[in-house]
C-alpha positions in Angstrom: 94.2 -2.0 -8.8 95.9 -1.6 -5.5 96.3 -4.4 -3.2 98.4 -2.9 -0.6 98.4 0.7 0.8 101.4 2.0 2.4 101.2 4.2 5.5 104.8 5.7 6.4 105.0 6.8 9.7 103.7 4.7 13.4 103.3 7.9 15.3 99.6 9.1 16.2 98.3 10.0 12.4 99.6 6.9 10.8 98.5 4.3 13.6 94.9 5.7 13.4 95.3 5.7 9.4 96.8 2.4 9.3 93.6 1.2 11.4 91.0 3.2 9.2 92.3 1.1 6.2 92.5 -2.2 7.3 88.6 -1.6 9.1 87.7 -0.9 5.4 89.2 -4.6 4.4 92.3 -3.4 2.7 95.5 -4.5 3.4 98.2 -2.1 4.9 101.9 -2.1 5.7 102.8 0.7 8.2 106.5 1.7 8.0 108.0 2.6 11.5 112.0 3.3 11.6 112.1 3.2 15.1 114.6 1.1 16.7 116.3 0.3 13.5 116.9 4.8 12.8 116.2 6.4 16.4 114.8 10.0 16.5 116.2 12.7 19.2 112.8 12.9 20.9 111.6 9.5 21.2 112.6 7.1 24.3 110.7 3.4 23.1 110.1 1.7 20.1 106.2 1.3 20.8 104.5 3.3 17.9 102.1 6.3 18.9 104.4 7.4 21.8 104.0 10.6 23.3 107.4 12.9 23.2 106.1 16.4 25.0 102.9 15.8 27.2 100.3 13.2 28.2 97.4 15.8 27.7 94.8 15.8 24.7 92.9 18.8 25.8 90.0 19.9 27.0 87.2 17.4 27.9 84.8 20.4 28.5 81.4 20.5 26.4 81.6 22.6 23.7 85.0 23.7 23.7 86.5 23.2 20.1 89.3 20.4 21.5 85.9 18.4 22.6 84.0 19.2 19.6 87.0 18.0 17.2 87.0 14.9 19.7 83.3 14.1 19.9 83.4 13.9 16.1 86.5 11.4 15.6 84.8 8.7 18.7 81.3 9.1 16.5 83.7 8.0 13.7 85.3 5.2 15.6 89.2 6.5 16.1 91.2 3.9 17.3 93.3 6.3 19.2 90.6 8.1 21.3 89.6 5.1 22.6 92.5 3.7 23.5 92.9 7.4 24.9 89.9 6.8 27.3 91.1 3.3 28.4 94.7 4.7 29.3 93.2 8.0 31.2 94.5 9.3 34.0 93.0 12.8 36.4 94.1 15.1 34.9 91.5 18.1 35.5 88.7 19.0 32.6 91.7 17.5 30.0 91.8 14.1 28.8 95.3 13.1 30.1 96.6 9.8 29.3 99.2 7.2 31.0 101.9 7.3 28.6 103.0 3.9 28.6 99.2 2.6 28.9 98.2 4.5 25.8 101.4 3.4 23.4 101.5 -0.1 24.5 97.4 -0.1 23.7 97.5 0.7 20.3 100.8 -1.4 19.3 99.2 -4.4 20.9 96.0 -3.0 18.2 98.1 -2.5 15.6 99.8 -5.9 16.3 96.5 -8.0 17.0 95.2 -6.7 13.3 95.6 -9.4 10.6 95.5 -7.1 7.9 98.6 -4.5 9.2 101.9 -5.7 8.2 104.3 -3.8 10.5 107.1 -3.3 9.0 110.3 -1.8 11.5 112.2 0.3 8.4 113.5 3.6 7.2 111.8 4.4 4.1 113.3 7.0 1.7 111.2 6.7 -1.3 107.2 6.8 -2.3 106.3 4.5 -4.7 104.9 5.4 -7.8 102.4 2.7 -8.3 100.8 2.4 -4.5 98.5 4.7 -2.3 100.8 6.0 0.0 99.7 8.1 3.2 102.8 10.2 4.5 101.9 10.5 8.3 106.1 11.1 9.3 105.7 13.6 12.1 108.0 16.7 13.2 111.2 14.7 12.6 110.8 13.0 9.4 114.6 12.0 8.3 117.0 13.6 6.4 116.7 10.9 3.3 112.6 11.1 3.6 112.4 14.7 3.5 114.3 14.8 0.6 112.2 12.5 -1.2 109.3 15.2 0.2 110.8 18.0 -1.4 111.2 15.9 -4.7 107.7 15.0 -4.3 106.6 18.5 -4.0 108.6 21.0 -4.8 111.9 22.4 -2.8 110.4 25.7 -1.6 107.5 23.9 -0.1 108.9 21.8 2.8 110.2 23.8 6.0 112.4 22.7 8.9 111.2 25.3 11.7 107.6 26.3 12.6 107.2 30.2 13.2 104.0 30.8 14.7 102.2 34.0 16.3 100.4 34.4 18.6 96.1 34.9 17.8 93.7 36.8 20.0 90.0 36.6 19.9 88.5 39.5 18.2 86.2 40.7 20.6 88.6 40.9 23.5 90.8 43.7 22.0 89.6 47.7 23.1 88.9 48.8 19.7 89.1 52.6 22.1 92.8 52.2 22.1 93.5 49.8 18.6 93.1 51.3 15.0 92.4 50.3 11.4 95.2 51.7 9.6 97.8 50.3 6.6 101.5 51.4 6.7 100.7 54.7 4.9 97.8 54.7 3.6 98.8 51.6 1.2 96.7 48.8 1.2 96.5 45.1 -1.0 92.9 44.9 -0.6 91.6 49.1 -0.6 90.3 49.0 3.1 92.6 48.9 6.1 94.5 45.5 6.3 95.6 46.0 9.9 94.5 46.8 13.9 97.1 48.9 15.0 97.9 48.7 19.1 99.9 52.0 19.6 102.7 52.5 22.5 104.2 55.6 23.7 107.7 55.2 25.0 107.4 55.0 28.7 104.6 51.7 27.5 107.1 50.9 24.9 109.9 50.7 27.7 108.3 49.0 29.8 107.3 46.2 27.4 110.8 45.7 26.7 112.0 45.4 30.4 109.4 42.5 30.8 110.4 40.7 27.6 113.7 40.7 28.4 113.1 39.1 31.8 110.7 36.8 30.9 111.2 32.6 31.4 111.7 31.0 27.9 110.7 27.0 27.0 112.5 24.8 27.3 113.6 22.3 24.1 112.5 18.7 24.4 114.3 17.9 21.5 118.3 18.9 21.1 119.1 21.1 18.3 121.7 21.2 16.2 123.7 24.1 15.4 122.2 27.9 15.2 118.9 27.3 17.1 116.9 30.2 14.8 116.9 31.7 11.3 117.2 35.3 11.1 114.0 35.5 9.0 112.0 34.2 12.3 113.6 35.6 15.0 111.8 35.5 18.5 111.0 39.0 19.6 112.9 38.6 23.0 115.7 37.7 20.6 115.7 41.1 18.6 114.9 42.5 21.9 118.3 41.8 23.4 120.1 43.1 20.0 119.4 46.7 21.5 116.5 48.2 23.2 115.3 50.1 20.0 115.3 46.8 17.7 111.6 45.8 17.9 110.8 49.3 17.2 113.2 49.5 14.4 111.7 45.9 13.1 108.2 44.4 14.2 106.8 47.0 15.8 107.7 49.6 13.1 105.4 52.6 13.7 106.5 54.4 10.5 103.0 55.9 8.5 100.6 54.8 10.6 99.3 57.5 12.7 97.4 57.3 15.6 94.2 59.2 14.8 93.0 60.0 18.7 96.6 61.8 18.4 97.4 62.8 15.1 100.5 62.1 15.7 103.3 58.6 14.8 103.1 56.2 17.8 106.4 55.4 19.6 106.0 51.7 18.3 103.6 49.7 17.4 102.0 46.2 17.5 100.5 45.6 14.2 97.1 42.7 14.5 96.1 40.8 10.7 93.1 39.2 10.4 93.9 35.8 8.5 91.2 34.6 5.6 89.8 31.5 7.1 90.1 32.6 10.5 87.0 34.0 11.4 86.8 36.7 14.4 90.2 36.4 15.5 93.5 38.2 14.8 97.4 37.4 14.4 100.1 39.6 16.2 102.3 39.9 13.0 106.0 38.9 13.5 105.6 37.8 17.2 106.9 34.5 17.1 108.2 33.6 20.2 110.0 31.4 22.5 108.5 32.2 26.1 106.5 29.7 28.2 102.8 30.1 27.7 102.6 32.1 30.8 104.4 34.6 30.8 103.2 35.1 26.6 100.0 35.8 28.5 101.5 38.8 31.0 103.7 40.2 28.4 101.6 40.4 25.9 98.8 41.7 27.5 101.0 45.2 28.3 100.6 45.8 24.5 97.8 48.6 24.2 94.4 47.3 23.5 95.4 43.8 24.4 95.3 43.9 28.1 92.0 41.9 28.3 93.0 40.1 25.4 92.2 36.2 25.0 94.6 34.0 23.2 93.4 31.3 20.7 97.3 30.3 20.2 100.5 31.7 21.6 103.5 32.0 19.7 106.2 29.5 19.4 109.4 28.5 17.5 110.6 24.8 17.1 112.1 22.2 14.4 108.8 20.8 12.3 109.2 19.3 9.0 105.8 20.5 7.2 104.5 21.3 3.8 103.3 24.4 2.8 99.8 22.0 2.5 97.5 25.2 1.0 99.6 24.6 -2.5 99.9 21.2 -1.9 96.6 19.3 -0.9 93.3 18.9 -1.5 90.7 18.9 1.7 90.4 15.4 1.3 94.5 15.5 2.2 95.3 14.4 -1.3 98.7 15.4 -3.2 96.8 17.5 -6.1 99.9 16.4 -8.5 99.5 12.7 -7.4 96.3 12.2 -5.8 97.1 8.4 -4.5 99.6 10.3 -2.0 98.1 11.7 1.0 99.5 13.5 4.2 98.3 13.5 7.6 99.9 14.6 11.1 102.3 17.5 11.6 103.9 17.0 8.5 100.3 18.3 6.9 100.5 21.2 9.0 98.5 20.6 12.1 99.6 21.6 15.7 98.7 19.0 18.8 98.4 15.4 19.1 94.3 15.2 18.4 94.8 17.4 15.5 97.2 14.6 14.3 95.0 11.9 15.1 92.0 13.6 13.5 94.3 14.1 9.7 95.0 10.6 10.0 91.8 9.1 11.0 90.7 11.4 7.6 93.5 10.5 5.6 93.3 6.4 5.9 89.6 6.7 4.5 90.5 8.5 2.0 93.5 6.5 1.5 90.6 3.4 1.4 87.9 5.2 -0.3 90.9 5.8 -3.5 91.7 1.7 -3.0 87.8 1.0 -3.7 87.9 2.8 -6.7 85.3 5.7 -5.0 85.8 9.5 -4.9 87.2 10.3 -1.3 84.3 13.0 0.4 85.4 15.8 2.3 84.0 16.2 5.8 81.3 18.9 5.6 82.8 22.4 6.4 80.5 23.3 9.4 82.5 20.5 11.5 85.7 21.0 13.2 87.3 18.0 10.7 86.0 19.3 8.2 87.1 23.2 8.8 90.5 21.7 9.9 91.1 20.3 6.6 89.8 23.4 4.4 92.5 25.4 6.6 95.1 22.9 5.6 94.4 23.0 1.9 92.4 26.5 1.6 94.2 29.0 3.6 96.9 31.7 2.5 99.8 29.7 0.9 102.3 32.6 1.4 100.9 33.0 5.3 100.2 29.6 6.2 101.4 28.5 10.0 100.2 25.0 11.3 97.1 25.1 13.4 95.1 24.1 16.4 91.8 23.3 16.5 89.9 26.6 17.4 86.3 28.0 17.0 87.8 30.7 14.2 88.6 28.1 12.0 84.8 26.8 12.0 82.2 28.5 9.7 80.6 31.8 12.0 77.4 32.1 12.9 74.6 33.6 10.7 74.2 37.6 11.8 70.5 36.6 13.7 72.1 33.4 15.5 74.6 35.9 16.0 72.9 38.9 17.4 70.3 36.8 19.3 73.6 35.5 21.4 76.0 38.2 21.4 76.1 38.7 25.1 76.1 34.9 25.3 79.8 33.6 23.9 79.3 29.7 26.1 75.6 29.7 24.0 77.1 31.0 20.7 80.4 27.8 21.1 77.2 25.1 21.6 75.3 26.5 18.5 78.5 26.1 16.9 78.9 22.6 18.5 75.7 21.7 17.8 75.4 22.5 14.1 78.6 20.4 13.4 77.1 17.2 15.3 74.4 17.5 13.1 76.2 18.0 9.8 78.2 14.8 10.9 75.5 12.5 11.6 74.3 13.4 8.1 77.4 12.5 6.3 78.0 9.1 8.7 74.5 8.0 7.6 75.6 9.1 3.5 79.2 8.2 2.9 79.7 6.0 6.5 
């Protein structure tokens, strides 16, 4: 039924899907614009270039970066091998020669009978061919368009708006409190952790913030650089020194019950549905280096041991609200042949991209053959990745990371046998998904 399948897209998710296809004999054409439409980020025309770092995380056992990666070289990525030839020292990360890595997987791409490379902008999605949308943060103007058409106007965004997550465990539940914004609550228990200031903690806080070192942009933006609805807190901060407490950190009906009394302000902690022991510090998007995220934010009351899964951040993405979108196998739901993978799907970090389109182009293959495309099973990190993409909260969804909270938890005697134990408690994790992907390799591989 389909002879060709289209992979728009030559960045890191549509190389390794492009390469996933054609090792499944099918036939592909990848779509790259570059040279012919030139991006603000990018400096070559070599496909899977690196804009922002040469790092793709942690090489150390049993981490959740080397879990993801152990699964996607048992699956034969293109990209994490041409990763390994192209390393460099870099530390416990793998960290890549730039140049190495990007010429290595065009010369793949290239040597591959069955890719047809084709150097175009494409602005539409056929309706009779499996396409695999793998077009990155800074899909064009004309292809976004065609996104929004594809899947609705109010379900493509321009600007990521993430918050900061801490670990569970590392907040003092002495100082932070269940409580809802008077009394009222979606779900009839307490839908927040409350961290309460006074003002001299509150005043403080606000000095540091407004000090602090911000990032700086590796891609040039154009016009206002934020939206009012996702303002950076050291943004309200400078508005007036009462603004975050006023906004944010609102302590209005929720009560302090060591005191009795209303905190001066307070940081309000949401624990998200598929994130398991972890918790987001709601409305604290920011633009501040990672570092100094780390001092600041550990001022906040109950949070000054805290450990962060993910720090906030603000920059241009073109993404799909994917939860009302996809299915976990990365499908459209309205038009199954059209699958998305990379940052457009909602993924933060170059592996994460890889790993969506290693996933998608089998998919994309599976469809071709005429088969039922299989999700990965959810106790791996693929597989929990994808379930976040297409299972979590539509009207809270922020891109990810690969992290442990996104992985199924472990049962309550695993659990309590290990509780003082949190490296043996990651390699039960890491070991559990191994062995749920060796079972589906030697069923569906």
């Amino acid at each position: 039924m389909y002879d060709t399948i289209h992979v728009i897209g030559g960045g890191l998710a549509g190389t390794e899907a492009a390469w996933q296809i054609a090792k499944r004999g099918h036939n592909v054409v990848l779509h790259e614009m570059r040279p012919v439409r030139r991006t603000p980020a990018h400096q070559t025309d070599r496909l899977a270039e690196l804009v922002c770092s040469n790092s793709l995380k942690s090489e150390s056992e049993n981490t959740a970066p080397w879990l993801l990666k152990e699964e996607m070289r048992r699956l034969d990525s293109l990209l994490l091998r041409a990763a390994d030839q192209a390393r460099v020292p870099g530390g416990h990360a793998l960290t890549v020669d730039r140049e190495i890595f990007a010429s290595a997987i065009t010369g793949a791409i290239a040597a591959e009978p069955r890719i047809e490379l084709r150097r175009e902008e494409v602005t539409a999605v056929s309706a009779d061919a499996i396409t695999v949308i793998a077009t990155g943060p800074l899909t064009s103007d004309a292809l976004s368009q065609e996104i929004s058409r594809l899947t609705g106007t109010d379900r493509l965004y321009f600007y990521d708006s993430i918050s900061p997550i801490v670990e569970a465990d590392s907040v003092d539940m002495s100082i932070a409190y269940w409580a809802s914004r008077y009394g009222k609550s979606s779900t009839g228990t307490d839908d927040y952790l409350n961290c309460p200031f006074d003002r001299e903690q509150y005043e403080r806080f606000v000095d540091e913030l407004l000090k602090a070192e911000s990032v700086s942009s590796h891609i040039e933006e154009k016009g206002t650089p934020f939206f009012e609805a996702c303002l950076p807190i050291e943004e309200i901060a400078r508005r007036g020194r009462d603004t975050l407490r006023f906004g944010p950190m609102k302590p209005m009906g929720l009560n302090d019950p060591r005191t009795g009394r209303r905190p001066w302000a307070v940081v309000q902690l949401r624990q998200e549905n598929l994130r398991a022991e972890s918790f987001n510090l709601v409305g604290f998007q920011n633009h501040l280096k990672f570092g100094e995220q780390a001092r600041i934010l550990r001022m906040i009351p109950g949070l000054e041991h805290a450990e962060f899964l993910r720090f906030g951040q603000i920059h241009r993405n073109t993404y799909i609200n994917a939860p009302a979108l996809l299915t976990p196998t990365l499908q459209l739901r309205t038009r199954p042949e059209v699958l998305f993978a990379g940052q457009i799907s909602g993924v933060e970090g170059y592996v994460e991209a890889i790993a969506t389109g290693m996933l998608a182009g089998r998919h994309a293959a599976a469809v071709a053959a005429g088969e039922t495309p299989v999700p990965l099973p959810r106790e791996t990190a693929l597989g929990s990745l994808c379930q976040y993409i297409s299972g979590a909260d539509p009207a809270r969804y922020q891109p990810a990371n690969i992290t442990f909270d996104l992985l199924p938890q472990l049962d309550e005697e695993t659990r309590g046998r290990l509780r003082h134990d949190k490296k043996a408690r990651h390699a039960e994790v890491c070991r559990r998904a191994l062995a749920a992907l060796d079972e589906y390799r030697h069923a569906y591989v």
